[in-house]
N, C-alpha and C positions, 0 to 999 in steps of 0.2 A: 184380749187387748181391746177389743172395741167395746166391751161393756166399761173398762178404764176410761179410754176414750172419752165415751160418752158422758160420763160421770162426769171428765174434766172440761167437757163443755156444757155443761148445764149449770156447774159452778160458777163459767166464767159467762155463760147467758145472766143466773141471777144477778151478778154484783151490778152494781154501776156502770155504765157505756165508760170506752176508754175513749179516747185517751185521759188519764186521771191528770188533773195537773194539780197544783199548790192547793187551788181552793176547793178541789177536791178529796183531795187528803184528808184537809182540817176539816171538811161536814163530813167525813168518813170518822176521826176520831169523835168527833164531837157529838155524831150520831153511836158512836161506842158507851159513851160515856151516859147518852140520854138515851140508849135504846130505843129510839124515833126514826120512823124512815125505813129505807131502803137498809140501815147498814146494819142490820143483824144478817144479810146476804152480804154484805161487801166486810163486814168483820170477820167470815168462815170465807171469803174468796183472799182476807189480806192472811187468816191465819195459816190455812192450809195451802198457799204458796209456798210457803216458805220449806214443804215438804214437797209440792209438788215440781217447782223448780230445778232440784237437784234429781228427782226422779224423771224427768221428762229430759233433762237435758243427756244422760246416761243413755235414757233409750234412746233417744236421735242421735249419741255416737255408737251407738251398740248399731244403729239399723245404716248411719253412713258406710260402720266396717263394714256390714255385710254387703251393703248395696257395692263396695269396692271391690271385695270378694269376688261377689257373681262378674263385677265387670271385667274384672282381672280375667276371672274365666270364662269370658265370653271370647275378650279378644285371643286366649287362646286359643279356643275351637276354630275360630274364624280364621284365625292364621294357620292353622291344620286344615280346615277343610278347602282356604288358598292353597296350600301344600297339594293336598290330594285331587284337587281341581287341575294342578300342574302334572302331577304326573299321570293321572287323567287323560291330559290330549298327548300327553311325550307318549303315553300306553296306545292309543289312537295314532298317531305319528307313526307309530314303529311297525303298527297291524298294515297301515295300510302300503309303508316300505313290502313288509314280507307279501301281501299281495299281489305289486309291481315284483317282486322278486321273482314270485313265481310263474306271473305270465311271460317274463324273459325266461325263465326254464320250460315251461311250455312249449312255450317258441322254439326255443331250441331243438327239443326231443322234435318238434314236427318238422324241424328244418332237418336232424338226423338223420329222420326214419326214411328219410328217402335213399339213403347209400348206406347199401348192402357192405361194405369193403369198409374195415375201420379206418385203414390208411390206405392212400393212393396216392403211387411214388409221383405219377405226373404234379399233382398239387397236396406237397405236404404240407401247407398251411391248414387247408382243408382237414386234412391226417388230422393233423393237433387239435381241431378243433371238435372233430369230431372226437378224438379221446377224451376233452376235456370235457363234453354234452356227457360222455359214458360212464364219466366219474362222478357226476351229478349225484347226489342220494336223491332216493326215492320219496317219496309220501312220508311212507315209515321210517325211513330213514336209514333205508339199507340203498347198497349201489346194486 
């Protein structure tokens, strides 16, 4: 594509500065007609426009589609990788619950281990609580 390119700018270096107006035109034919001048470069820039116009403007919707393509799929990675940026810190969020979780069970087994006696009638709140530290699972996940 860039030796295309190039080609199509060195065609349009040769011809005649733009902007062409009326009286441009007429010493472009006229320089046609006399083969004089500049316009045997501005007679192959007016003849192969008319080829290169429909080819150029093709490729600039052929490279818009794409350039839409890629953006299309950009903003979707980018709203996937917002996605997974979200569940992300909710993943972090929830690690650092179960680590408060488990310094309250911690706590607990060290408040336990001190009474020997799962229940005691004098305070069965105590009792219950102590049963409920015993039902804990473990590490593994055994009681």
């Amino acid at each position: 594509m860039s030796d295309y390119l190039d080609a199509v700018r060195a065609l349009a270096r040769a011809a005649t500065n733009s902007p062409w107006t009326g009286e441009t035109y007429r010493r472009v034919l006229a320089g046609l007609a006399t083969s004089t001048g500049n316009y045997a470069a501005d007679a192959r820039f007016v003849r192969e426009a008319r080829e290169l116009v429909p080819d150029l403007t093709e490729r600039l919707a052929r490279a818009v589609k794409e350039r839409n393509y890629y953006a299309e799929k950009s903003d979707i990675l980018s709203a996937e990788l917002d996605e997974r940026d979200k569940v992300e810190a909710e993943l972090d969020d929830l690690h650092e619950q179960v680590a408060a979780m488990k310094r309250v069970v911690d706590a607990a087994r060290v408040w336990r281990a001190q009474f020997t006696k799962p229940t005691d009638t004098m305070f069965p709140r105590q009792g219950a609580l102590c049963a409920a530290v015993d039902a804990l699972p473990s590490e593994d996940g055994t009681r």
